[in-house]
Backbone as XML, in Angstrom:
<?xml version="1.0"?>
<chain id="A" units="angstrom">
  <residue number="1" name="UNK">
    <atom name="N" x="108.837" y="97.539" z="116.975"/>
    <atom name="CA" x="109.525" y="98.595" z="117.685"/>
    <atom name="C" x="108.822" y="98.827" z="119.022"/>
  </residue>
  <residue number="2" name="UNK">
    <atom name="N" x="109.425" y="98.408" z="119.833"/>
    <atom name="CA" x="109.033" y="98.797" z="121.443"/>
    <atom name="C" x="109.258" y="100.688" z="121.705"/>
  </residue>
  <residue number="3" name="UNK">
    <atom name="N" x="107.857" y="101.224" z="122.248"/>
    <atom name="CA" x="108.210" y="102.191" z="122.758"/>
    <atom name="C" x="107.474" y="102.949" z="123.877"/>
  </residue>
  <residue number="4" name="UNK">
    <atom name="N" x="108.024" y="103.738" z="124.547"/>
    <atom name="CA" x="106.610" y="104.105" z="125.865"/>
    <atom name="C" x="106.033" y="104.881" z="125.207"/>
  </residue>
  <residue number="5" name="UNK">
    <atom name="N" x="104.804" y="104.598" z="125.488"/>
    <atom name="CA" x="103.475" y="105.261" z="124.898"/>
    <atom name="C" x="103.296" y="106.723" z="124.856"/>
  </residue>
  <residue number="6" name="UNK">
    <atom name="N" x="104.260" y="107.332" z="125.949"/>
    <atom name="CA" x="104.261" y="108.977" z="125.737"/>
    <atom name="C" x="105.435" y="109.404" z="125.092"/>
  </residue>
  <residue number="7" name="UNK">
    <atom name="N" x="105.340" y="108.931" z="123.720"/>
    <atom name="CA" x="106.462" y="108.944" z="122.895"/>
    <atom name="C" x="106.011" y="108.623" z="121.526"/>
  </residue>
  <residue number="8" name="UNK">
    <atom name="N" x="104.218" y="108.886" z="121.756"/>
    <atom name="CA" x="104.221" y="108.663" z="120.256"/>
    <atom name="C" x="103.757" y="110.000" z="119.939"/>
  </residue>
  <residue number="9" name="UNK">
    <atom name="N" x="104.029" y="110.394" z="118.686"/>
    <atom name="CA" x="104.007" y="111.447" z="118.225"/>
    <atom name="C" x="102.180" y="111.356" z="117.273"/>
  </residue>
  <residue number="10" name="UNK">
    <atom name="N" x="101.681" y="112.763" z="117.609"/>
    <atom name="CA" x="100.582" y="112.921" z="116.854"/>
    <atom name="C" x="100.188" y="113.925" z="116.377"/>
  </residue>
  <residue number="11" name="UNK">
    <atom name="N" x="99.260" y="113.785" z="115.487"/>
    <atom name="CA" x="98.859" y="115.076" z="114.771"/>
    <atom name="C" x="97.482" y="115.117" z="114.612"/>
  </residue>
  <residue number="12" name="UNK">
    <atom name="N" x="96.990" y="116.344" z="114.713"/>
    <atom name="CA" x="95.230" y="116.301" z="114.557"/>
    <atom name="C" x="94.896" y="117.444" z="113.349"/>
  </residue>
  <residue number="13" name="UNK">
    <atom name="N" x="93.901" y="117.317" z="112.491"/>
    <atom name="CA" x="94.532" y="118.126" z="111.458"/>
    <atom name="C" x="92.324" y="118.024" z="110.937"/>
  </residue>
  <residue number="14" name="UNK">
    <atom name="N" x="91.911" y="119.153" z="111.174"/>
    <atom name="CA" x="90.307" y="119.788" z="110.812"/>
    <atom name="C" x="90.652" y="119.390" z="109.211"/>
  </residue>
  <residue number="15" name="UNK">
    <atom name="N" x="90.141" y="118.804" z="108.784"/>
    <atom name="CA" x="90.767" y="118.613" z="106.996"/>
    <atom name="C" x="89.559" y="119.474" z="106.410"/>
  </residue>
  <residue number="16" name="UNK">
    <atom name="N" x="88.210" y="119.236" z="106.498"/>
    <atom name="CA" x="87.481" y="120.016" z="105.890"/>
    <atom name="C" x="87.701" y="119.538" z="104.017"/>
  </residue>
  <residue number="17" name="UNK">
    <atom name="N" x="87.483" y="118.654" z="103.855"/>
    <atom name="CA" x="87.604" y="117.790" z="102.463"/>
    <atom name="C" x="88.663" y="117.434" z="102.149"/>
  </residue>
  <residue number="18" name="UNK">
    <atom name="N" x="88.873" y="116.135" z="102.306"/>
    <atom name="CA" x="90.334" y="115.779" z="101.797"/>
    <atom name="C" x="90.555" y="115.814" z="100.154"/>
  </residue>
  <residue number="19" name="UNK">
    <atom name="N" x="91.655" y="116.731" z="99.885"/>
    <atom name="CA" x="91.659" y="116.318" z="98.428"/>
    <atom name="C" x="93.583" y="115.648" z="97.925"/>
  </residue>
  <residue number="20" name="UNK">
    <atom name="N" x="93.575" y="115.918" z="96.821"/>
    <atom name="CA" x="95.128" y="116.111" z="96.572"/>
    <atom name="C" x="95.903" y="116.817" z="97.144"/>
  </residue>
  <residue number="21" name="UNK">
    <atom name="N" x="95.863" y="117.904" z="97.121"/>
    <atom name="CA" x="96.894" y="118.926" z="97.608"/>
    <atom name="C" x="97.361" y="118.922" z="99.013"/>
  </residue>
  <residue number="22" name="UNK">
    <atom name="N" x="95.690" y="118.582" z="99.880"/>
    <atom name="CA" x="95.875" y="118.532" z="101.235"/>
    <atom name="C" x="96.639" y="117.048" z="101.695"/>
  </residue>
  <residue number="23" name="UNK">
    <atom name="N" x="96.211" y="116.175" z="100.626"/>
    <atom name="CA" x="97.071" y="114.817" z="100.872"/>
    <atom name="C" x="98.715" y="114.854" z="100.810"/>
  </residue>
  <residue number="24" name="UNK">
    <atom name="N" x="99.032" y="115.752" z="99.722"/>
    <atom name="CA" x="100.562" y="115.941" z="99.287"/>
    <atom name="C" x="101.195" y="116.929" z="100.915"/>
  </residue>
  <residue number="25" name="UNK">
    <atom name="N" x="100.014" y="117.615" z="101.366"/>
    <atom name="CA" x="101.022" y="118.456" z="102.239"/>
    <atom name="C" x="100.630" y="117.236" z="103.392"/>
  </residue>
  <residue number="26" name="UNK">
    <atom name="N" x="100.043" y="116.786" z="104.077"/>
    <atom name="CA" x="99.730" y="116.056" z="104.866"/>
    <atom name="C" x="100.721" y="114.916" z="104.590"/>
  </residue>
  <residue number="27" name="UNK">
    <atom name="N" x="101.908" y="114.641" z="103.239"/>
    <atom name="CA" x="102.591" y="113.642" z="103.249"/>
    <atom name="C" x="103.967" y="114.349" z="103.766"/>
  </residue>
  <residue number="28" name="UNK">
    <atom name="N" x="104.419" y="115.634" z="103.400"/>
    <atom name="CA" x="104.703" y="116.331" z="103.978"/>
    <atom name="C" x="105.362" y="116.775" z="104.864"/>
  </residue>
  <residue number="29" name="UNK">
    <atom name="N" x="104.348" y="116.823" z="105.993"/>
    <atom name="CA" x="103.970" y="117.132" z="107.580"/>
    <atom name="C" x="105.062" y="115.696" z="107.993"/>
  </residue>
  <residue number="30" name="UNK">
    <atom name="N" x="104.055" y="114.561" z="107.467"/>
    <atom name="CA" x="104.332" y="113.328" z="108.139"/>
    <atom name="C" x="106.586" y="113.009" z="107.879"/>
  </residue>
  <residue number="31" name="UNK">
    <atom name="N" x="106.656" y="113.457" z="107.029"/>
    <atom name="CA" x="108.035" y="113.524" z="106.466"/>
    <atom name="C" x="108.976" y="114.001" z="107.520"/>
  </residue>
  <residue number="32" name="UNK">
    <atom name="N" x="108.456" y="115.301" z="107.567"/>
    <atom name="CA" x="109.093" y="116.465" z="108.051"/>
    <atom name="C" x="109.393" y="115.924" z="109.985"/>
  </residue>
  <residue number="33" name="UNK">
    <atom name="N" x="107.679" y="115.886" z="110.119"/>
    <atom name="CA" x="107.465" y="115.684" z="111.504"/>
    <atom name="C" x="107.674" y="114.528" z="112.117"/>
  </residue>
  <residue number="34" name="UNK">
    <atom name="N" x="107.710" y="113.285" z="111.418"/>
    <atom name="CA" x="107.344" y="111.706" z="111.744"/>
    <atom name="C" x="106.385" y="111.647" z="112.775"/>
  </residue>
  <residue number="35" name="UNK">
    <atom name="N" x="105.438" y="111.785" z="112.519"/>
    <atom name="CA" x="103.873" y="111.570" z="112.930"/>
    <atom name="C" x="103.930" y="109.728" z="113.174"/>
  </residue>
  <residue number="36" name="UNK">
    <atom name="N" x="103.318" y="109.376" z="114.038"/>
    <atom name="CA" x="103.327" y="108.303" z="114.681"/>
    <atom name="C" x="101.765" y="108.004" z="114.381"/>
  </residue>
  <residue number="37" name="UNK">
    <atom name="N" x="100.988" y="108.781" z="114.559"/>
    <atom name="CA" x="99.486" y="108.726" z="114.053"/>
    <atom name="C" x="99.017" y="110.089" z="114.223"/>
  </residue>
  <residue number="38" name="UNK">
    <atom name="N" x="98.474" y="109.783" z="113.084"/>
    <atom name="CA" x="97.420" y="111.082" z="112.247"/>
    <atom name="C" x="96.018" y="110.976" z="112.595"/>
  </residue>
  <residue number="39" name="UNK">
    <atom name="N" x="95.069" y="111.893" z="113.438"/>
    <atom name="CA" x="93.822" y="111.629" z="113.126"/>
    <atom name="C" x="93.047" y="113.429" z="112.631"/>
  </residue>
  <residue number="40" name="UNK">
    <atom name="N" x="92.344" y="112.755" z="111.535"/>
    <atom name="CA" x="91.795" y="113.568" z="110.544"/>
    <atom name="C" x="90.048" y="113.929" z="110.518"/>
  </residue>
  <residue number="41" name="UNK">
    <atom name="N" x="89.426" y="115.073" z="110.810"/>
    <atom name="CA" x="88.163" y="115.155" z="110.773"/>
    <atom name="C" x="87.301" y="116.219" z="109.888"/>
  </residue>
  <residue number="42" name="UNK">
    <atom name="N" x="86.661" y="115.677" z="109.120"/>
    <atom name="CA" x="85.775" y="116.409" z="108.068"/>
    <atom name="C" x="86.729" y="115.994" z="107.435"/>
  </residue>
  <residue number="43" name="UNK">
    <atom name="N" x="86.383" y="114.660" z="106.559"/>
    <atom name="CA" x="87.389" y="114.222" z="105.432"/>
    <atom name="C" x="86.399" y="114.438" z="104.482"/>
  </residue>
  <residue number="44" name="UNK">
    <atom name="N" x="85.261" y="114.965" z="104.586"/>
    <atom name="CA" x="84.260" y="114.189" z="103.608"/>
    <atom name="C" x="84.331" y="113.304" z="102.801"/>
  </residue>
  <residue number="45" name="UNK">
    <atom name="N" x="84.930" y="112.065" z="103.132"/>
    <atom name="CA" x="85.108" y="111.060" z="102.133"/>
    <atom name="C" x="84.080" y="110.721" z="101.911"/>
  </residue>
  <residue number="46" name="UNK">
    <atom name="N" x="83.594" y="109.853" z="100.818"/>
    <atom name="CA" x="82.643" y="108.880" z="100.371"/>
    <atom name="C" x="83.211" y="107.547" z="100.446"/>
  </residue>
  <residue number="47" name="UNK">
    <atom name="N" x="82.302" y="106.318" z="100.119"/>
    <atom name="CA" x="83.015" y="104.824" z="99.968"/>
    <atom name="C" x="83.821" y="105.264" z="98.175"/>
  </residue>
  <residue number="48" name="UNK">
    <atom name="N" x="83.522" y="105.577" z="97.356"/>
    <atom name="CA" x="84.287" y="105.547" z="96.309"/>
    <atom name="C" x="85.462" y="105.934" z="96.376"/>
  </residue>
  <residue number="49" name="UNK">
    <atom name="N" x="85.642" y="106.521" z="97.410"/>
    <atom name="CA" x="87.375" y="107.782" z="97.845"/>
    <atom name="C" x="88.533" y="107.058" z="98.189"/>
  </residue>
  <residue number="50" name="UNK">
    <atom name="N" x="88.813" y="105.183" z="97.994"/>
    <atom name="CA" x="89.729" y="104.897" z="98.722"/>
    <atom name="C" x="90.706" y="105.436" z="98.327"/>
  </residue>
  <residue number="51" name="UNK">
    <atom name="N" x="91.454" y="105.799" z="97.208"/>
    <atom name="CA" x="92.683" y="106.400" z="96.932"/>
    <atom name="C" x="93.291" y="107.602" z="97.900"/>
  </residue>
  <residue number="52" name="UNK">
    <atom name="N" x="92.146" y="108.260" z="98.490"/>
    <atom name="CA" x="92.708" y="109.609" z="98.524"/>
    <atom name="C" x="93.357" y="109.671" z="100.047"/>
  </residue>
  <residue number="53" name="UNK">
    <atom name="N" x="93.228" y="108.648" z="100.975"/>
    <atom name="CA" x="94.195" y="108.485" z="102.548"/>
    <atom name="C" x="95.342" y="107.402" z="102.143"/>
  </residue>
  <residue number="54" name="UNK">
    <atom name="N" x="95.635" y="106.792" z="100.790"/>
    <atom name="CA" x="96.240" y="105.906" z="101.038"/>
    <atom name="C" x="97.715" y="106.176" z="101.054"/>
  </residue>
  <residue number="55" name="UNK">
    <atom name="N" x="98.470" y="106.653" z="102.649"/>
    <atom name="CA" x="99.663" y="107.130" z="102.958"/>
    <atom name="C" x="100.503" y="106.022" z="102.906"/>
  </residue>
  <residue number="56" name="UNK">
    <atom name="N" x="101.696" y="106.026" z="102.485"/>
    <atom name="CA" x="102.471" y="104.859" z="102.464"/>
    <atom name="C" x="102.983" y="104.664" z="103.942"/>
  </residue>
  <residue number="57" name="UNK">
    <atom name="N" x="103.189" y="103.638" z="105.018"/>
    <atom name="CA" x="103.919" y="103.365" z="105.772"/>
    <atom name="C" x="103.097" y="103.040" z="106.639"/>
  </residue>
  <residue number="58" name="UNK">
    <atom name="N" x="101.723" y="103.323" z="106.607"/>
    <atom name="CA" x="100.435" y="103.954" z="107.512"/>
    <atom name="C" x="98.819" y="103.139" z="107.684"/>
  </residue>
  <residue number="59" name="UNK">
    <atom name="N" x="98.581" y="101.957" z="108.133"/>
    <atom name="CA" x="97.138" y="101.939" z="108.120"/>
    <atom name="C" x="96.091" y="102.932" z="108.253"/>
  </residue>
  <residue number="60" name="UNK">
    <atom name="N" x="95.341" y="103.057" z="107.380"/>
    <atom name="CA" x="94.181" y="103.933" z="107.398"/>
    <atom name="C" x="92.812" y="103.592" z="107.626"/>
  </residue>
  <residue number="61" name="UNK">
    <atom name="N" x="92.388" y="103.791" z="109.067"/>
    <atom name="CA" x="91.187" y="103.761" z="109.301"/>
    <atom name="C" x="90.054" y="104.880" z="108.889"/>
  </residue>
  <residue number="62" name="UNK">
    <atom name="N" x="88.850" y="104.271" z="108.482"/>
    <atom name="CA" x="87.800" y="105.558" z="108.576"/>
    <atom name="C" x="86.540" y="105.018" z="109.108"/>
  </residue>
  <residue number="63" name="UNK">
    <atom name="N" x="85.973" y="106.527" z="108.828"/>
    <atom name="CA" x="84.598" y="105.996" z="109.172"/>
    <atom name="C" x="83.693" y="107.327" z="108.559"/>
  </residue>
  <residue number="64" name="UNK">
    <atom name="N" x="83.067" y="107.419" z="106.874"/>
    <atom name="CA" x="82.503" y="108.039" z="106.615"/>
    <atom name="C" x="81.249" y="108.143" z="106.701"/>
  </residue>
  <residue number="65" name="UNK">
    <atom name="N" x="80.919" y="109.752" z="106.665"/>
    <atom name="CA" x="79.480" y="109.689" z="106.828"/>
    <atom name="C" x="78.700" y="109.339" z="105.896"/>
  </residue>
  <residue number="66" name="UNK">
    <atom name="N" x="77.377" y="108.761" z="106.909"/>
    <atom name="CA" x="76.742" y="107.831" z="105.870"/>
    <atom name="C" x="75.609" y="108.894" z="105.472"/>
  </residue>
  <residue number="67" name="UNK">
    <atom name="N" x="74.970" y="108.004" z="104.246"/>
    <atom name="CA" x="73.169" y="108.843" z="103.927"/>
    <atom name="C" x="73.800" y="110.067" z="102.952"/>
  </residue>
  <residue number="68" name="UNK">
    <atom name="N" x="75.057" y="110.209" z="102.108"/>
    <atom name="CA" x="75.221" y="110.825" z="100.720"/>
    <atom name="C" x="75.935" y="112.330" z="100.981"/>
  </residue>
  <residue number="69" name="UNK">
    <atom name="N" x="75.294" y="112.425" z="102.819"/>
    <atom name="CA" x="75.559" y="114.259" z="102.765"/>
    <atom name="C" x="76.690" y="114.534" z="102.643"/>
  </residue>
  <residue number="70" name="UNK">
    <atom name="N" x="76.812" y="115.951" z="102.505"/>
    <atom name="CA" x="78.213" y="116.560" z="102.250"/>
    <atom name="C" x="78.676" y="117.014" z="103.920"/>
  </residue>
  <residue number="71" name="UNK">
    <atom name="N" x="79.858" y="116.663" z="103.662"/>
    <atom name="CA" x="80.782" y="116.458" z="105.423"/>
    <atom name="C" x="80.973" y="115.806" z="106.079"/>
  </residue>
  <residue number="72" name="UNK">
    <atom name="N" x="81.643" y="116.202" z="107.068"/>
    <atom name="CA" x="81.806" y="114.663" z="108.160"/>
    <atom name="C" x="82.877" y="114.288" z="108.021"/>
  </residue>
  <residue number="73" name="UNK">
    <atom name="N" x="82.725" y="112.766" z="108.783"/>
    <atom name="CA" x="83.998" y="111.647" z="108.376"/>
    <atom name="C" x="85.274" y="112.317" z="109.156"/>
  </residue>
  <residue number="74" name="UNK">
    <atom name="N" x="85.804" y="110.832" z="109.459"/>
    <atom name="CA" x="87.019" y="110.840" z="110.375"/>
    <atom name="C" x="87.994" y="109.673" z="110.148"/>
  </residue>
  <residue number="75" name="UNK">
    <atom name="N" x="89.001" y="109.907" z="110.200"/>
    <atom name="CA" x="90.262" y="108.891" z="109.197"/>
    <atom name="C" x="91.693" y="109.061" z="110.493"/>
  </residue>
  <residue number="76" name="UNK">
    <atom name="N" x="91.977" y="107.860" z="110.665"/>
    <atom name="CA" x="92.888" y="107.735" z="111.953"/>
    <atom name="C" x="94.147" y="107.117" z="110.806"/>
  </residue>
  <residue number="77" name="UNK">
    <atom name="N" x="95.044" y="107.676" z="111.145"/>
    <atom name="CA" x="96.423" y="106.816" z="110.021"/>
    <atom name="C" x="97.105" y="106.519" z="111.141"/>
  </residue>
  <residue number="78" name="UNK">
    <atom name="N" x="97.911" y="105.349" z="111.610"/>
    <atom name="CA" x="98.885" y="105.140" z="112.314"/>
    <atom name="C" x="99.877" y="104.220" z="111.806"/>
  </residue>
  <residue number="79" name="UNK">
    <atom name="N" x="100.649" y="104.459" z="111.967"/>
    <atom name="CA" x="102.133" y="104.014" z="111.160"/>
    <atom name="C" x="102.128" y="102.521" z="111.354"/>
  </residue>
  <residue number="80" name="UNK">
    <atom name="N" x="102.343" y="101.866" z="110.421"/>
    <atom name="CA" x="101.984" y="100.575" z="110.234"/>
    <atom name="C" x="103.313" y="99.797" z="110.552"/>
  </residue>
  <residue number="81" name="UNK">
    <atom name="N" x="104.341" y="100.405" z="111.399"/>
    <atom name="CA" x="105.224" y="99.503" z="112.705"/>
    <atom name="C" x="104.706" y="99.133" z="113.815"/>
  </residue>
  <residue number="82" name="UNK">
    <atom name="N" x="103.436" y="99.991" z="114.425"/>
    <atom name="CA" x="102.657" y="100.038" z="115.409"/>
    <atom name="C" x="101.714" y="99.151" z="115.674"/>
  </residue>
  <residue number="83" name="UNK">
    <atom name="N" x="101.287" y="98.238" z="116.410"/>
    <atom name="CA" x="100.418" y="97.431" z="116.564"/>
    <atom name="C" x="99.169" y="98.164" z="116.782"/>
  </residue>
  <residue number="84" name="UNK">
    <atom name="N" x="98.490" y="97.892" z="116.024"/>
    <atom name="CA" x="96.731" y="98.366" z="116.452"/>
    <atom name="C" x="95.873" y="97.194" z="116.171"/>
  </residue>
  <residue number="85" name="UNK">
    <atom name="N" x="94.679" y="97.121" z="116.913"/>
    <atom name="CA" x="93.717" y="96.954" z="117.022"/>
    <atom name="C" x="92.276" y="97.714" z="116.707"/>
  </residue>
  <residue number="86" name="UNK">
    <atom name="N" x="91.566" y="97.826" z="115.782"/>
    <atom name="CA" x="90.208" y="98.366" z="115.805"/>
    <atom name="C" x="89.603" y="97.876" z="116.475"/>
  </residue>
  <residue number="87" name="UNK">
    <atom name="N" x="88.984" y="98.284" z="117.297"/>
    <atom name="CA" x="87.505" y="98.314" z="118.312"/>
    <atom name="C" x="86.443" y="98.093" z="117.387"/>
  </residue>
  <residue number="88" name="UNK">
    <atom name="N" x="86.014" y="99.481" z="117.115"/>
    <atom name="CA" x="85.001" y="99.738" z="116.370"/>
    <atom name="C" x="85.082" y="100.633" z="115.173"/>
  </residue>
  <residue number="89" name="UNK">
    <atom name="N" x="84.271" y="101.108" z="114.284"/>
    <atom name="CA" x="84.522" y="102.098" z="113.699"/>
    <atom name="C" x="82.822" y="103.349" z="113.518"/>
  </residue>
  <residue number="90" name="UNK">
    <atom name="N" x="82.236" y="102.680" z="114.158"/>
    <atom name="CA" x="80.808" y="103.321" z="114.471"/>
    <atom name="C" x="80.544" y="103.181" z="115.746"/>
  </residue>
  <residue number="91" name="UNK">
    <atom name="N" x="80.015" y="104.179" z="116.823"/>
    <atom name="CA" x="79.367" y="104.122" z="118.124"/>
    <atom name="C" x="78.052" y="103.153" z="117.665"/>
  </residue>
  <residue number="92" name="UNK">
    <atom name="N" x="78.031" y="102.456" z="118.286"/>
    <atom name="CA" x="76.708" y="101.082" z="117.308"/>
    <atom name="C" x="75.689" y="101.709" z="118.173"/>
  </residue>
  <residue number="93" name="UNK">
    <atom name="N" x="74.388" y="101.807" z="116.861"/>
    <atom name="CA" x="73.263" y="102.532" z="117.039"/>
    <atom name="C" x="73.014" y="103.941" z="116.794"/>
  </residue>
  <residue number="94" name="UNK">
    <atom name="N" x="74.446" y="104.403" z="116.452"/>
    <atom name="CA" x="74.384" y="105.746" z="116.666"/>
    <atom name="C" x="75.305" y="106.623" z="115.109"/>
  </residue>
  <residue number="95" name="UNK">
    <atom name="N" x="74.721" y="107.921" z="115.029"/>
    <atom name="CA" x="75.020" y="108.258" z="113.904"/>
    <atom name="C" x="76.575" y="108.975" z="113.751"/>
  </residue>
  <residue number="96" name="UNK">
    <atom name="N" x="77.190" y="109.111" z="115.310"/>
    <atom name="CA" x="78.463" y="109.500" z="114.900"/>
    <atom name="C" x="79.455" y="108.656" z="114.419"/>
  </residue>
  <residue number="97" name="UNK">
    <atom name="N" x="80.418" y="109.907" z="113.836"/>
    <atom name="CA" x="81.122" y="109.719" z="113.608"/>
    <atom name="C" x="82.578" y="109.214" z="114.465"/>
  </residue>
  <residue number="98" name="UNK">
    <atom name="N" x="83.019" y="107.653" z="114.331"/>
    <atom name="CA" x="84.374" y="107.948" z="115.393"/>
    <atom name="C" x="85.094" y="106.395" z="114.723"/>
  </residue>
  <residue number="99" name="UNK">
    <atom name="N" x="86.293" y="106.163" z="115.458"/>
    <atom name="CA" x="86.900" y="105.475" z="115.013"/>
    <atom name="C" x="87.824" y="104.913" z="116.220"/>
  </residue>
  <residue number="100" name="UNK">
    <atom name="N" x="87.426" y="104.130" z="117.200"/>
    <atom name="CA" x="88.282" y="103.216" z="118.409"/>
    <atom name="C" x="89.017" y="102.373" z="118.427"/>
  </residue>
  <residue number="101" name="UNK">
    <atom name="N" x="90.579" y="102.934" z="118.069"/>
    <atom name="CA" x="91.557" y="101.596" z="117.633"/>
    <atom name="C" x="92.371" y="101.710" z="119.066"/>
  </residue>
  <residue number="102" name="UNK">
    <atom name="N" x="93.185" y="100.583" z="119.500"/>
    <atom name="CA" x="94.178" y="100.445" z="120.450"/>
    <atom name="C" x="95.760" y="100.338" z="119.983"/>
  </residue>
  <residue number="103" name="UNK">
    <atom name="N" x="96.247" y="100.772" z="120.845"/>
    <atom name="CA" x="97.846" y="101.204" z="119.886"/>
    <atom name="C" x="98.316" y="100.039" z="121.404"/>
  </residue>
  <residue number="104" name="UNK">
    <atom name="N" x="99.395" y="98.839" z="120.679"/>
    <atom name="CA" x="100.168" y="98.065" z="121.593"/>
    <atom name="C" x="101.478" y="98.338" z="121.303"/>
  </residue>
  <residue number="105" name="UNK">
    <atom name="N" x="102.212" y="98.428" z="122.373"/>
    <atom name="CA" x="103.151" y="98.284" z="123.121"/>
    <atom name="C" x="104.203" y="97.096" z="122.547"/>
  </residue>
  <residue number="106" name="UNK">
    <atom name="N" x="104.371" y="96.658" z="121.349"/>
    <atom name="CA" x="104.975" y="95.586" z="120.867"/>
    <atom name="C" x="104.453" y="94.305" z="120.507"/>
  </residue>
</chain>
């Protein structure tokens, strides 16, 4: 799907722990709204958590925090008609949190 880039629709959403409930309304949102890409912060995910971003229609990037603590983490969903590219998913060397994908144009 070709489209101009100020035409994609987004959503930014403080999650503050992703769980069920917030996943069901966050499926939701995306329903209601057609969200083009989602980016999500304080997921506190862990590596054991893959279930809990897995949106249908949607690649899900993350990038949780590392070293066990509680918080953090950042999860980019973009609709999987969309061409992306990941960059990165860590500032290399460094302890933040981020996630640098490129959205193409067809």
């Amino acid at each position: 799907m070709l489209f101009p880039l100020s035409c994609i629709c987004t959503l930014w959403m403080a999650c503050n722990h992703v769980n069920l409930s917030k996943v069901d309304e966050l499926r939701a949102w995306i329903d209601t709204w057609k969200y083009d890409v989602v980016a999500i912060s304080e997921t506190w995910l862990q590596d054991d958590c893959d279930w809990k971003l897995n949106i249908l229609g949607f690649h899900c990037f993350r990038c949780d925090r590392i070293g066990g603590t509680r918080g953090g983490g950042v999860a980019l969903l973009v609709r999987e008609d969309i061409t992306e590219v990941l960059w990165q998913d860590r500032l290399e060397g460094s302890s933040r949190e981020a996630n640098w994908v490129e959205l193409r144009n067809g």
